[in-house]
N, C-alpha and C positions, 0 to 999 in steps of 0.2 A: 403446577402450571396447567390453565387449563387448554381443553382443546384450542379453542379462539385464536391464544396465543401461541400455542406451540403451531399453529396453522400461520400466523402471521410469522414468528419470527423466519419459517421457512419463504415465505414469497420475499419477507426481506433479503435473504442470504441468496435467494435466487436473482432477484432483479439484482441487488446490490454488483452481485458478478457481472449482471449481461451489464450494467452502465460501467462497469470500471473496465471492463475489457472490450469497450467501444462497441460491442454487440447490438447495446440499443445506445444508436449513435448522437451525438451530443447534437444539440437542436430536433431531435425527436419528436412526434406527439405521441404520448402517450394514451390511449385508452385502457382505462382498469377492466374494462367486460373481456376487449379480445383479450389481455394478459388474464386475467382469470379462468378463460375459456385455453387457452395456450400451455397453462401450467399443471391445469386440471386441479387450481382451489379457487376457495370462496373469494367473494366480489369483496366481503368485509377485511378480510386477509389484505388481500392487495392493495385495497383502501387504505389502509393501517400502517401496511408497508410502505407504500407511496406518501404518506406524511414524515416518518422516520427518517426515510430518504432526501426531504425535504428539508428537513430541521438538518441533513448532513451537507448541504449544498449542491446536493446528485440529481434533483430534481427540482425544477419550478415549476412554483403555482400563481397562473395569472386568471384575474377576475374576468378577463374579454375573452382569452384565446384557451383556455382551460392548460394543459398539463405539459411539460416539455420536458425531456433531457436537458439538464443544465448546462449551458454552452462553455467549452475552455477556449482560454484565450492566454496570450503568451504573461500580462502580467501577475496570472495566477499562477503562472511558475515562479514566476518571481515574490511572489508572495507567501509559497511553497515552502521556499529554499530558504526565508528569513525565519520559519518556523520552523525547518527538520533539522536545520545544519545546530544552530546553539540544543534541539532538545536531545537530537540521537547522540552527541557530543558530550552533555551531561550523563543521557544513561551508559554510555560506556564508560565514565570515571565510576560513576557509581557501580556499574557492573565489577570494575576491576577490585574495587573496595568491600562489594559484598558478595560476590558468588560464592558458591556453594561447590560442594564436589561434584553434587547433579547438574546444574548448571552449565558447569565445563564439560561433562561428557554427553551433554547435548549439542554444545554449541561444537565440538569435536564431532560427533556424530554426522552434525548439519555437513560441517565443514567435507569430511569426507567423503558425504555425497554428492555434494556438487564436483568435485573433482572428478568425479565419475561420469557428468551428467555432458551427452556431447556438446559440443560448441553452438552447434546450430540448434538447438533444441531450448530457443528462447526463454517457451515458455515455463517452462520446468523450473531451467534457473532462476528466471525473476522473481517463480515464485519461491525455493528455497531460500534468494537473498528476504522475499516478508518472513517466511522461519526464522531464519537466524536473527534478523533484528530485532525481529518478535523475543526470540529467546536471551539478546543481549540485555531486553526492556526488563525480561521478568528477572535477569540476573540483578539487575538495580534495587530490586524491591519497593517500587515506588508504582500504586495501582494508578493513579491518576496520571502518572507519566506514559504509562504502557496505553493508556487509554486514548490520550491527545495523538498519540502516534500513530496509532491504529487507525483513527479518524485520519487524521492523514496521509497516510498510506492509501486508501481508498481513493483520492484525489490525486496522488500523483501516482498511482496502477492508470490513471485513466490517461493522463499524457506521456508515459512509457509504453502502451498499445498506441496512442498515434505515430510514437516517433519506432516503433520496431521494425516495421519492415526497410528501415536502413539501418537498423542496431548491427553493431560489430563488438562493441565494449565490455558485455556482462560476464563474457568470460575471464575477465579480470581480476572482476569481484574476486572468486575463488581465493588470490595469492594475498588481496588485502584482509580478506576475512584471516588467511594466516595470519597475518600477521598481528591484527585484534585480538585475536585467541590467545596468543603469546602473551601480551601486554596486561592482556587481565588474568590471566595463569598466573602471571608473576607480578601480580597488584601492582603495575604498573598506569597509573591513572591518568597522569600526563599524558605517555607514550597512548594508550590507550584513546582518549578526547582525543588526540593527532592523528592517529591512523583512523578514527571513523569520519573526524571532519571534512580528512580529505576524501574520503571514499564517497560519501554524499555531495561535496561538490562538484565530485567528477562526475556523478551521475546526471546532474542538474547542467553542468558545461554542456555536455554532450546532448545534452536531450534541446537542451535551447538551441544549438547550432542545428540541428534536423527539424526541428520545427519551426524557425525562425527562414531556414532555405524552402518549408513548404508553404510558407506564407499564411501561418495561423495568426490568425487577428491577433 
């Protein structure tokens, strides 16, 4: 890889964070000079990243008013949720049908650090709950599925940092991921698609009741 790219894919992983953790807030303008000047890389970098970004739905490009954060609105929850709930549902049958012994002493590993991780300490957990699904995906073995997810995941980090600061719920996760753990331990694939489909529509219930009471379009 050459420099260029190993220079871009970083302003990528950098912006991609500030837009998914509402940092650079949805309706935005973006300038590529001050973010170039801000991160301390090239103008071509950020350029490069801010199109990737683009082709992700994290950022628009308009011909009059040049560069924005892409705006969330409540029916892209809903449009979210018709996408995570049937894929994460399939990769955990699949998870239960093909992990591995590495696999399950990851997703054990994950598990017992969120048990650890305190209540209030949001951010921590939301992100060990992207680990472990992350790790349930690659327990499927299916690249293209870990991948559509991940892309989505990014989009909905962005409407989980709107609705946090009245989150109460993620400490929950912890007791459902037990209990996924269990399901695909013991190639339970059924049990397994049940215990993730609810875990993501609880995520989805809740996140639309706190955003729906803060009156996002």
């Amino acid at each position: 890889m050459d420099l260029v790219r190993v220079d871009t894919q970083r302003a990528y992983e950098l912006l991609w964070d500030k837009m998914t953790t509402c940092e650079l807030a949805p309706g935005a303008s973006i300038d590529p000079g001050q973010l170039a000047e801000d991160l301390g890389l090239s103008l071509t970098s950020i350029r490069e990243a801010i199109w990737l970004l683009a082709h992700e739905n994290l950022v628009l490009v308009t011909a009059r008013h040049g560069l924005y954060v892409a705006q969330v609105n409540l029916p892209d929850l809903e449009y979210l949720s018709e996408l995570r709930l049937p894929l994460e549902s399939q990769a955990a049958r699949l998870a239960a049908q093909r992990a591995t012994p590495d696999d399950l002493a990851v997703l054990d590993s994950l598990r017992t650090e969120q048990a650890q991780v305190r209540p209030e300490d949001h951010r921590h957990l939301f992100d060990l709950d992207h680990k472990f699904h992350q790790a349930v995906t690659r327990a499927a073995k299916n690249k293209y599925l870990a991948q559509t997810l991940d892309h989505l995941f990014g989009l909905s980090r962005r409407l989980w940092y709107m609705a946090s600061p009245q989150l109460g719920f993620l400490p929950t996760a912890v007791e459902q991921h037990l209990a996924l753990v269990e399901a695909i331990k013991t190639n339970n694939a059924d049990r397994a698609e049940q215990v993730m489909r609810g875990h993501v529509q609880d995520f989805y219930d809740k996140v639309k009741v706190i955003l729906y009471r803060g009156q996002v379009p």
